[in-house]
C-alpha positions as CSV (number, residue, x, y, z in Angstrom):
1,X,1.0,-23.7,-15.8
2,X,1.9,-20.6,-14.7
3,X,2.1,-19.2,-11.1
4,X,2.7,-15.0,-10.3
5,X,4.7,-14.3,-7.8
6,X,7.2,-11.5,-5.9
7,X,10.5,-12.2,-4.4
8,X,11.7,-9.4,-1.5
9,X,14.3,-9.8,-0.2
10,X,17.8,-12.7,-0.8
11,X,16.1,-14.6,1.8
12,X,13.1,-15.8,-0.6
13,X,15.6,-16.3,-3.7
14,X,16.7,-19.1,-1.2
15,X,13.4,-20.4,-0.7
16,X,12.4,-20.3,-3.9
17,X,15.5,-22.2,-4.7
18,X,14.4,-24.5,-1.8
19,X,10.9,-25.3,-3.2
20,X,12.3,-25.7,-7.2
21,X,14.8,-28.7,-5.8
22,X,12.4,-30.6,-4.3
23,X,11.0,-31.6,-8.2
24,X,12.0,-33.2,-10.4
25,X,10.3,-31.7,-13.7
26,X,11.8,-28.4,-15.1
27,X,10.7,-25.2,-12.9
28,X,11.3,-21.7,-14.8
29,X,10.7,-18.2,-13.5
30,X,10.3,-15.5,-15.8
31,X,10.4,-11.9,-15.7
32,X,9.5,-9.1,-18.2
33,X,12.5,-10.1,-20.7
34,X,14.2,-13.0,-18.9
35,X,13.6,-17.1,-18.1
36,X,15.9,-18.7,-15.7
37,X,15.7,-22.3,-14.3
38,X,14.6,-22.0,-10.8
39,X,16.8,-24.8,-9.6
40,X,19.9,-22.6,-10.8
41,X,20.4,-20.6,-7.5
42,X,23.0,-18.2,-8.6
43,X,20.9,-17.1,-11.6
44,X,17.9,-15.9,-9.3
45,X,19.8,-13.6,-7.3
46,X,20.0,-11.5,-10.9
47,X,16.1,-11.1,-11.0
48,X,14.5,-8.1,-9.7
49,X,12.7,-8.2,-6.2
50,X,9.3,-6.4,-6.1
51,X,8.6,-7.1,-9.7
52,X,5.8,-9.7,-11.0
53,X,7.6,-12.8,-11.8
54,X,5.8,-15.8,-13.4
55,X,6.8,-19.4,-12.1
56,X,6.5,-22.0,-14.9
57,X,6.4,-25.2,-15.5
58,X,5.5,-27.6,-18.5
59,X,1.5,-28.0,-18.9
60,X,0.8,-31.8,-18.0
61,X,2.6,-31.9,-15.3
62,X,0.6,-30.8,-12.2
63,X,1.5,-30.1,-8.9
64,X,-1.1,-29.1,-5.8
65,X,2.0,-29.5,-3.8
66,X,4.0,-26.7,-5.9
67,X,1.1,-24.7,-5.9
68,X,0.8,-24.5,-2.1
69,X,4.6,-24.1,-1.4
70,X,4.3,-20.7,-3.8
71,X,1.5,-19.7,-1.6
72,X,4.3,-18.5,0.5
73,X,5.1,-15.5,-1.9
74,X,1.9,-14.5,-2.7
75,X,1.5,-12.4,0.5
């Protein structure tokens, strides 16, 4: 599954970080030519703010609960 989103600002690399923690199955985000785990918060301050980022996860594993803590960045 995959889930587009935006990160502004430092303040929603923290949340984002937040949200990945809280699961336990592997959480990726990806951008146009790089995947880092989202649980690793040092390596999402490198991605881009106001670019289309994909959150990913395995297929299988599904997660309404994910899916309405992302709603957060889809403003």
């Amino acid at each position: 599954m995959a889930i587009t989103f935006q990160l502004r600002n430092k303040d929603e690399v923290l949340k984002l970080n937040k949200i990945a923690t809280q699961y336990s199955f592997d959480i990726w985000v990806h951008s146009e030519n790089q995947m880092f785990d989202a649980k690793t918060l040092l390596a999402l301050y490198t991605l881009p703010y106001n670019e289309t980022l994909k959150l990913v996860i395995e297929e299988g594993v599904h997660s309404k609960a994910l899916l309405k803590d992302m709603d957060y960045f889809k403003k």
